[in-house]
C-alpha positions as CSV (number, residue, x, y, z in Angstrom):
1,X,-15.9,-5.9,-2.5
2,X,-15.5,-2.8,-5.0
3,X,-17.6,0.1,-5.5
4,X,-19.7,-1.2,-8.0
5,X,-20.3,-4.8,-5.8
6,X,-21.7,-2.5,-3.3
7,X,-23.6,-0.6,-5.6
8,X,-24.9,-3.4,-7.1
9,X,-25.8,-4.5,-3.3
10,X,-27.4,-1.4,-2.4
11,X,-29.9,-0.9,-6.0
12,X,-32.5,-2.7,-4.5
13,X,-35.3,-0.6,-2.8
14,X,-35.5,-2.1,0.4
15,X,-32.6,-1.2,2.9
16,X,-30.1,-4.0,2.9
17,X,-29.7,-2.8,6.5
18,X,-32.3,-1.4,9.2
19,X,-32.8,1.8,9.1
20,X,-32.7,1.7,12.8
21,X,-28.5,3.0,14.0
22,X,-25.8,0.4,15.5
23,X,-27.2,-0.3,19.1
24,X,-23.5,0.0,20.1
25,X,-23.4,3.3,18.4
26,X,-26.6,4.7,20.4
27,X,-25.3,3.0,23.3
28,X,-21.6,5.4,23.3
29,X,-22.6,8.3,21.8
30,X,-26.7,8.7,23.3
31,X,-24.9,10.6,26.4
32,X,-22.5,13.3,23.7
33,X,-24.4,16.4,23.8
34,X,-24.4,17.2,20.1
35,X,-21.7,20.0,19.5
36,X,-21.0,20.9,15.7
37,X,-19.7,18.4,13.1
38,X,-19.5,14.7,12.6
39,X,-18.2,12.8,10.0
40,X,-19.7,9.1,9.6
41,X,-16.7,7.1,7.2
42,X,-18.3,4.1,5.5
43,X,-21.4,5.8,5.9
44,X,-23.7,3.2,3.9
45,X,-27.2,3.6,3.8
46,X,-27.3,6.4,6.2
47,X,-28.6,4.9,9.9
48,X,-26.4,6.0,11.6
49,X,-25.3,9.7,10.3
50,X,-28.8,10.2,9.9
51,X,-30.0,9.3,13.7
52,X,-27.1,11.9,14.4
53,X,-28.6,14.4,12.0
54,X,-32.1,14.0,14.6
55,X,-29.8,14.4,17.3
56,X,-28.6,17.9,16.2
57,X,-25.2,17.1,14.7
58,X,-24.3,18.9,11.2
59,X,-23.1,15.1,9.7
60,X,-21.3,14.1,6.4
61,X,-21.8,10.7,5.2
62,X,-19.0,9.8,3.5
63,X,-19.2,6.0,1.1
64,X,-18.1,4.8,-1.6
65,X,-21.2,3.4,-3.1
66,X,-23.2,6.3,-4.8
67,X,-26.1,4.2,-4.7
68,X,-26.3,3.4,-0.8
69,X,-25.6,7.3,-0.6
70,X,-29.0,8.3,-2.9
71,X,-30.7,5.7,-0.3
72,X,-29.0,7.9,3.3
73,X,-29.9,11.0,1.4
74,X,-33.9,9.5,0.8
75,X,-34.1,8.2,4.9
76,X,-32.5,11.9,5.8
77,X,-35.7,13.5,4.0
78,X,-38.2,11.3,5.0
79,X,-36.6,11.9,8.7
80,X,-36.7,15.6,7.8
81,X,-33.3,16.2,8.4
82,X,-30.1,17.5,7.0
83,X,-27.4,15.3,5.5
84,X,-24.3,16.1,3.4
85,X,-23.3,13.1,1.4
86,X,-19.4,12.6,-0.3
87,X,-19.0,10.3,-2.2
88,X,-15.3,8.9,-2.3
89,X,-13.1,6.5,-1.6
90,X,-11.9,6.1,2.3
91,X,-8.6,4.8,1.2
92,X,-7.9,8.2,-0.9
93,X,-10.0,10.5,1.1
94,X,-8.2,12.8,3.4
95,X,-9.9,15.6,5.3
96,X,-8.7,18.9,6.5
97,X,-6.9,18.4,10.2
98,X,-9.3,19.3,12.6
99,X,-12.7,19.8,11.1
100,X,-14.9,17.6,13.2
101,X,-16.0,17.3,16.8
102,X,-17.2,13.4,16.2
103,X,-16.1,10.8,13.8
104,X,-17.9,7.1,13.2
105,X,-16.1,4.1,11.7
106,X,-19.2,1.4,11.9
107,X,-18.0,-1.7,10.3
108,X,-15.7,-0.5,8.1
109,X,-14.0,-3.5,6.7
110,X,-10.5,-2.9,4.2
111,X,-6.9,-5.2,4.8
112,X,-5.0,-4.0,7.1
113,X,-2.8,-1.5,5.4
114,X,-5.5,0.6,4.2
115,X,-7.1,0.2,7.3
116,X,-3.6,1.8,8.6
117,X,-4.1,4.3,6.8
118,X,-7.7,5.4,7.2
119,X,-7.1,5.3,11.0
120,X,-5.0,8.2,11.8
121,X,-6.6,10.2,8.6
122,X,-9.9,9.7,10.7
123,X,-8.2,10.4,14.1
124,X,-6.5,13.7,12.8
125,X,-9.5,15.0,11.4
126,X,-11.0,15.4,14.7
127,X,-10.7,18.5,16.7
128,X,-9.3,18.3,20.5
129,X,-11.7,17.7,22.9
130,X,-14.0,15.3,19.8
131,X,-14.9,12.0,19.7
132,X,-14.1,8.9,18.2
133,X,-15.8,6.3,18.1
134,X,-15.2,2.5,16.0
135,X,-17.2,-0.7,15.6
136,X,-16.4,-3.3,13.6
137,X,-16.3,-6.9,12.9
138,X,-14.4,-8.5,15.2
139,X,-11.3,-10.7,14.2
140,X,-12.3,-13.7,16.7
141,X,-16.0,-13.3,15.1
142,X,-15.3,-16.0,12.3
143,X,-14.2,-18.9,15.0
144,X,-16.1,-17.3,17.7
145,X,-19.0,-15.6,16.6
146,X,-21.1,-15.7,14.3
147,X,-21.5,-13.7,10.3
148,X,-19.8,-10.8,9.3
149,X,-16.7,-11.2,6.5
150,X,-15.0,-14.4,6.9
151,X,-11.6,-13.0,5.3
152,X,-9.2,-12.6,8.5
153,X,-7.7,-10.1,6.2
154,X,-10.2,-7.1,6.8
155,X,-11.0,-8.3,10.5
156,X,-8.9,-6.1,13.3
157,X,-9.0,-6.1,17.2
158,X,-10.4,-3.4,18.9
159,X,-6.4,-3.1,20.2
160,X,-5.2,-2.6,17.5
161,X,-7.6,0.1,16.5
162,X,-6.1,1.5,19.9
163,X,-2.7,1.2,19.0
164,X,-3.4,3.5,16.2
165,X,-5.4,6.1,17.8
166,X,-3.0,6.2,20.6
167,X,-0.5,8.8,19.4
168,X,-3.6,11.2,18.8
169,X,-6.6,10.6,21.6
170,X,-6.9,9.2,24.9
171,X,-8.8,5.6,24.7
172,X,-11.6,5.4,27.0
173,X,-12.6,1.8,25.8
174,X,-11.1,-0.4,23.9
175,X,-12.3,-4.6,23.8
176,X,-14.4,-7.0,22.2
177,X,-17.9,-6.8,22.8
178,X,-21.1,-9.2,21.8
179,X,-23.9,-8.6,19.8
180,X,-27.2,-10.8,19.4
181,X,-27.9,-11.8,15.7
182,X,-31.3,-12.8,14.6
183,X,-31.1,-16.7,13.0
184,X,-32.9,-17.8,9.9
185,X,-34.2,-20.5,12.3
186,X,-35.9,-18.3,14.4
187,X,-32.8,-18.4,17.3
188,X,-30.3,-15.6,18.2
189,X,-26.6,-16.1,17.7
190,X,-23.9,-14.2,18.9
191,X,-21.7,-11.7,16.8
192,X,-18.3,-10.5,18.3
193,X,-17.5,-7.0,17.7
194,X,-14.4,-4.6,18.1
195,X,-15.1,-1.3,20.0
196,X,-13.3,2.0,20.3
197,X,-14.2,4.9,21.7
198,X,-11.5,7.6,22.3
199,X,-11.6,11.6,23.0
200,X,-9.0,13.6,20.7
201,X,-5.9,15.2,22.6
């Protein structure tokens, strides 16, 4: 999906996702003492830079869907917290070599190349000792699991997320991991997720 299909998503006024963050995000990062600045790519709506914001991070939200941004900007004021939205384009985007101490990737989702791409961008942007930290769709999710993009195009391992990160951060964990989904029917299915959480060289 484009820009504007996500706009488009996003101009309702209900959240098309809780505002609630990734459990798997609270889970890694609950324990990081908060220590300067965090970038969250793919930021969305805003869940999860903005339960960063509470936590005492200074966070830009980067997306590129100006209308989900106007929404993270909304939740980070009626949170009563900071938030510094940019609006751009992942695959174009490249920030200044160490700027951050943290940086998210939740279920961003591009083919490969890009993904390639955005990777080490991400990974170089974060400062020695920082974080990262990706979850994403899993690419056993669409035979395995259950939702999520169907295209095996956009789908990745959480290896080979690794593979990528490896020539700038030490991996600390790196697998698939599961995630209860709640059923039209009323039951729980199961969604398989990629997970990577590394600590810049």
């Amino acid at each position: 999906m484009d820009a504007a299909s996500w706009d488009e998503r996003y101009r309702g006024g209900e959240l098309v996702w809780k505002a609630e963050p990734n459990r798997f995000v609270t889970e890694e990062l609950a324990g990081l003492k908060p220590s300067g600045r965090a970038v969250d790519l793919a930021a969305g709506e805003g869940r999860n830079a903005v339960w960063l914001a509470e936590r005492g991070w200074e966070v830009d939200a980067v997306d590129f869907s100006a209308v989900a941004l106007e929404k993270a900007e909304r939740l980070a004021a009626d949170r009563g917290v900071g938030l510094r939205t940019v609006h751009a384009d992942l695959t174009l985007w490249a920030p200044a070599e160490a700027t951050y101490d943290l940086a998210l990737i939740a279920y961003l989702h591009l083919p490969w190349p890009d993904m390639a791409r955005v990777l080490p961008r991400a990974a170089a942007a974060v400062r020695s000792g920082g974080t990262l930290l990706l979850v994403g769709h899993d690419a056993a999710n669409p035979e395995r699991g259950y939702g999520g993009p169907q295209d095996p195009r956009v789908l990745y391992t959480a290896e080979q997320v690794a593979d990528l990160w490896r020539p700038y951060a030490d991996i600390l964990r790196a697998e698939t991991v599961t995630r209860p989904v709640a059923h039209a029917e009323g039951d729980n299915r199961t969604a398989l997720d990629a997970l990577v959480h590394a600590v810049r060289r």
